[in-house]
N, C-alpha and C positions, 0 to 999 in steps of 0.2 A: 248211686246213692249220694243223696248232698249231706255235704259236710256243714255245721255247726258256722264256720269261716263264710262259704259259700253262700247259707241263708242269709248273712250278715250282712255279705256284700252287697246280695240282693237286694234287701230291705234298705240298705243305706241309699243304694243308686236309685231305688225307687224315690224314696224320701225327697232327697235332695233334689230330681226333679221335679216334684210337686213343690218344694220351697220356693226354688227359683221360680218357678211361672207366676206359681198363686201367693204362695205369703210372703219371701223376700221381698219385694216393691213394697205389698201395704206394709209388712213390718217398719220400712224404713220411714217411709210416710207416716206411723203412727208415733214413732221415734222421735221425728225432726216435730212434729206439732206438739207433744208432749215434751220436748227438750230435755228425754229421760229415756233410759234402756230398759227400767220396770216394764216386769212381764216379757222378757224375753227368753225362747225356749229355749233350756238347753238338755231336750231330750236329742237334736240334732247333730250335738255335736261331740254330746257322750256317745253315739254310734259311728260319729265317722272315727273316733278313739278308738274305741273298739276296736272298729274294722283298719286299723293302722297297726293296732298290736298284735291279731291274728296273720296279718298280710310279712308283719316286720319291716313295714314303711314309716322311716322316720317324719318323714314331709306329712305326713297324715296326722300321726301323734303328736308333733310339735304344731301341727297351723290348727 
């Protein structure tokens, strides 16, 4: 049975793959042209939070 923790992890490792390939680069390209961090998402990093306080990894919850 998966745990609550478990789904969590999964969906973040999932995520975080997909950012790095696909939106990481343009993000940062859309960033450095606009000279601005507007609109950037932070549903990415409310989950890897998440998945740092269910884990009890400080290095996750602090970065």
């Amino acid at each position: 049975m998966l745990t609550i923790a478990a789904v969590i992890g999964f969906l973040t490792v999932a995520l975080s793959i997909l950012v790095k390939v696909i939106g990481f680069p343009d993000q940062i390209r859309k960033n450095f042209k606009r000279k601005s961090t507007e609109g950037l998402s932070t549903y990415f990093y409310v989950l890897w939070t998440t998945h740092g306080f269910f884990q009890k990894d400080r290095v996750l919850i602090l970065g």
